[in-house]
Backbone as numpy.savetxt, mean C-alpha at the origin, in Angstrom:
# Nx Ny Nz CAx CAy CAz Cx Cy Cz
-5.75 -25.29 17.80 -4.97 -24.08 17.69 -4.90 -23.59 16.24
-4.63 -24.49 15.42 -5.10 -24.05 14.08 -5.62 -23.52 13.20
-7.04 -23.88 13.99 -8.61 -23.04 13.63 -8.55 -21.85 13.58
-7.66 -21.63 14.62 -8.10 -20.17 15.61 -6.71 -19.16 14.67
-5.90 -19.57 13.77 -5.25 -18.82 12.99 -5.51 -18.40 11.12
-5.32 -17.41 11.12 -5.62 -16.80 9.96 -5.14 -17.60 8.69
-5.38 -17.82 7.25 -5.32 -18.37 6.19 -3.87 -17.85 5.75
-2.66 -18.87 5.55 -1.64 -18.28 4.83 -1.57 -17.75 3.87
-2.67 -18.10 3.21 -2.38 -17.02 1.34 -4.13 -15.80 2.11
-3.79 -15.13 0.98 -5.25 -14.05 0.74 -5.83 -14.58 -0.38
-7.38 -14.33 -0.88 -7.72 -14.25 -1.86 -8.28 -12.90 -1.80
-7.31 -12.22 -3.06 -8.48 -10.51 -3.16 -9.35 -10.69 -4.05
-10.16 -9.86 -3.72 -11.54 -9.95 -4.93 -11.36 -9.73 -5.86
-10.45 -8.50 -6.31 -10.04 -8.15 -7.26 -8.73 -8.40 -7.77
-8.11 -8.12 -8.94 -6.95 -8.16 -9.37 -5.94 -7.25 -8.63
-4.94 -7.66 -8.18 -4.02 -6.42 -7.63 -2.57 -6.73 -8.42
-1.37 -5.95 -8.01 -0.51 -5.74 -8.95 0.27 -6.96 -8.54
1.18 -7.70 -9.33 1.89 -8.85 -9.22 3.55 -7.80 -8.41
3.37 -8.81 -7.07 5.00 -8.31 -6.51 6.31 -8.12 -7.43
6.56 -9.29 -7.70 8.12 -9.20 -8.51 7.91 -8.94 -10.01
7.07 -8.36 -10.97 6.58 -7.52 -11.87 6.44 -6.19 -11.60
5.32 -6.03 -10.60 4.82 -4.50 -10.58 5.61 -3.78 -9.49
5.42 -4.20 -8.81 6.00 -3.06 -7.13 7.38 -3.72 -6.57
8.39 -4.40 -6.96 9.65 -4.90 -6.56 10.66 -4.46 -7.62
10.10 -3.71 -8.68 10.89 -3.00 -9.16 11.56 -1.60 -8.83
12.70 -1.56 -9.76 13.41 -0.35 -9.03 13.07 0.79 -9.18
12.30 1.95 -8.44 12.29 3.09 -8.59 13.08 3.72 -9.96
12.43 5.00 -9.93 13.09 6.11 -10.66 13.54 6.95 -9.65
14.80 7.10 -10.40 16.05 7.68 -8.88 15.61 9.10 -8.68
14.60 9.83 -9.45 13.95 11.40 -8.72 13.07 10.90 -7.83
11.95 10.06 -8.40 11.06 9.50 -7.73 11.82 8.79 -6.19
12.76 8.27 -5.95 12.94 7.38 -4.90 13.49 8.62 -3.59
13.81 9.75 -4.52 14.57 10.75 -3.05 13.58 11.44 -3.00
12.39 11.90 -3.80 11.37 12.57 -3.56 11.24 12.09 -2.19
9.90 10.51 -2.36 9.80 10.21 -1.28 10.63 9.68 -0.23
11.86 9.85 -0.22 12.49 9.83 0.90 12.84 11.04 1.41
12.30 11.83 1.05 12.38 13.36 1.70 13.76 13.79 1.35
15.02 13.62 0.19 15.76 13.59 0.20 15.94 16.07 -0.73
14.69 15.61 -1.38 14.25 17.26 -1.91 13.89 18.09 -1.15
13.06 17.58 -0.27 12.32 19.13 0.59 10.75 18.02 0.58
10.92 17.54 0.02 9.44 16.66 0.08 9.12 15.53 0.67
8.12 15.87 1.70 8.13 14.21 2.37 6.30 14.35 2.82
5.86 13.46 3.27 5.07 12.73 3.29 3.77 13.50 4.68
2.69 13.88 4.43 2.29 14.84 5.10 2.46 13.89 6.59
2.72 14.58 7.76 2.83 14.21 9.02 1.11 13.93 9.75
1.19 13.62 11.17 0.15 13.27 12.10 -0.87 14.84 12.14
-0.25 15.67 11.69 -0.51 16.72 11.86 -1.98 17.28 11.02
-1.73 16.35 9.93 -2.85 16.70 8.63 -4.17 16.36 9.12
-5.02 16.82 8.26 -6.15 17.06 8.91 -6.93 16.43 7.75
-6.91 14.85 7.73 -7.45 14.30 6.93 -7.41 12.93 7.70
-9.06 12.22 7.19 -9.58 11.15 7.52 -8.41 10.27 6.91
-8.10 8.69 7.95 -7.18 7.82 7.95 -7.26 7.27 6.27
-8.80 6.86 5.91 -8.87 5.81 4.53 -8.82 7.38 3.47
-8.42 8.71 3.55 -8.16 9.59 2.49 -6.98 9.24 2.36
-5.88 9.41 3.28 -4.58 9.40 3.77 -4.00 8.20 2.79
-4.99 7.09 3.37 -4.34 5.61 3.15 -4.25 5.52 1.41
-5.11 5.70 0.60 -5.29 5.83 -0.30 -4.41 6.77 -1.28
-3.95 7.82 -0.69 -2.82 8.82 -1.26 -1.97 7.74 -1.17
-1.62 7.06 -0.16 -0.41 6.31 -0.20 -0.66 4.94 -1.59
-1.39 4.82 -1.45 -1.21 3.55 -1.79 -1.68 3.97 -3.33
-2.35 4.97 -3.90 -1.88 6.00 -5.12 -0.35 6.39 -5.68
0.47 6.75 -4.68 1.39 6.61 -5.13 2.88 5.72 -5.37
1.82 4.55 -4.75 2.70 3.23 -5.30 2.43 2.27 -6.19
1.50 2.97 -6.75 0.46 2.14 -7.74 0.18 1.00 -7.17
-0.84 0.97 -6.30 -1.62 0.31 -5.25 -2.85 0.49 -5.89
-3.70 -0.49 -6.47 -5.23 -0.04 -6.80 -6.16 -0.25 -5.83
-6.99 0.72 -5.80 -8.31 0.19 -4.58 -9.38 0.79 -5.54
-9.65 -1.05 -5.08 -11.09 -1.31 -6.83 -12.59 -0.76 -5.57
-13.18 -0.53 -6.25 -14.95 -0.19 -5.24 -15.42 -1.64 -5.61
-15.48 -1.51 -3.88 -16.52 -2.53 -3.28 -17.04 -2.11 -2.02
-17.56 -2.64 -1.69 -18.76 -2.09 -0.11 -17.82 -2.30 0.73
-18.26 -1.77 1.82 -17.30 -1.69 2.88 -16.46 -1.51 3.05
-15.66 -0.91 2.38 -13.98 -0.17 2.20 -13.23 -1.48 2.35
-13.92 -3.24 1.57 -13.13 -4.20 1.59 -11.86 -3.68 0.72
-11.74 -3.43 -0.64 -11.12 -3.19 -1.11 -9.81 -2.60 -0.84
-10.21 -1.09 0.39 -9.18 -0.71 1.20 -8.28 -1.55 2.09
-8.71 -2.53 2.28 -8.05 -3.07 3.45 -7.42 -4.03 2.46
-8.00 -4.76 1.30 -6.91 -5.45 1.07 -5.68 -4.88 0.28
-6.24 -3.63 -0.36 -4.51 -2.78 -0.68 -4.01 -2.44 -0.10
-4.39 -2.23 1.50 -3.50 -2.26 2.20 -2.75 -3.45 3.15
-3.42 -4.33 2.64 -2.74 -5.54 2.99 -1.70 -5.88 1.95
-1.86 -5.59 0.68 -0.50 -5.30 -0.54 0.06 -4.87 0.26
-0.40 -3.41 0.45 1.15 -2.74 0.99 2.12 -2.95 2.32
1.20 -3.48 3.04 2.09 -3.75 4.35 2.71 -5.20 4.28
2.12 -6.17 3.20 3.41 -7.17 2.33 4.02 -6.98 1.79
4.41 -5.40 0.83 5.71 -5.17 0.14 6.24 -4.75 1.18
5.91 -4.19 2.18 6.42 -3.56 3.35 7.53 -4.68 3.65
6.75 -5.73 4.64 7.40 -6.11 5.33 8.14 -7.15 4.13
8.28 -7.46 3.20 9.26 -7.83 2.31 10.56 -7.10 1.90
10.21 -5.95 2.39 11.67 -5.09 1.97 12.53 -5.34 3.68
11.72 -5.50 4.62 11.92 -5.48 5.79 12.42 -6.81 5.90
């Protein structure tokens, strides 16, 4: 049963940002109601008319998320594996 489960740590290829340094810090309080839509500004909906890895990448641009080039949009997937671990860490 073991086999058949995924590796508890990651290794990324590249350097990515350290959690409790880079991205577990506290916002800037314009910056934090921006994106909480708290101005008039929020986050384009299902509606947009843009490919998923354009999308993904805005996001993860504006969390200072890096996605280094490498083949196969590896890179993408593991910043977004950052992000859906700060995710579910705030969670």
């Amino acid at each position: 049963m073991h086999k058949t489960r995924p590796p508890p740590t990651v290794n990324y290829t590249k350097p990515m940002p350290d959690f409790d340094e880079d991205l577990m810090i506290e916002m800037n309080q314009e910056l934090e109601k921006a994106l909480g839509g708290l101005d008039g500004i929020s986050f384009p909906g299902a509606e947009i008319d843009m490919h998923p890895s354009d999308y993904s990448r805005i996001i993860l641009t504006m969390l200072d998320i890096p996605v280094h080039k490498l083949a196969n949009n590896k890179s993408l997937i593991e910043s977004l594996h950052v992000l859906f671990t700060l995710f579910s860490t705030f969670r």
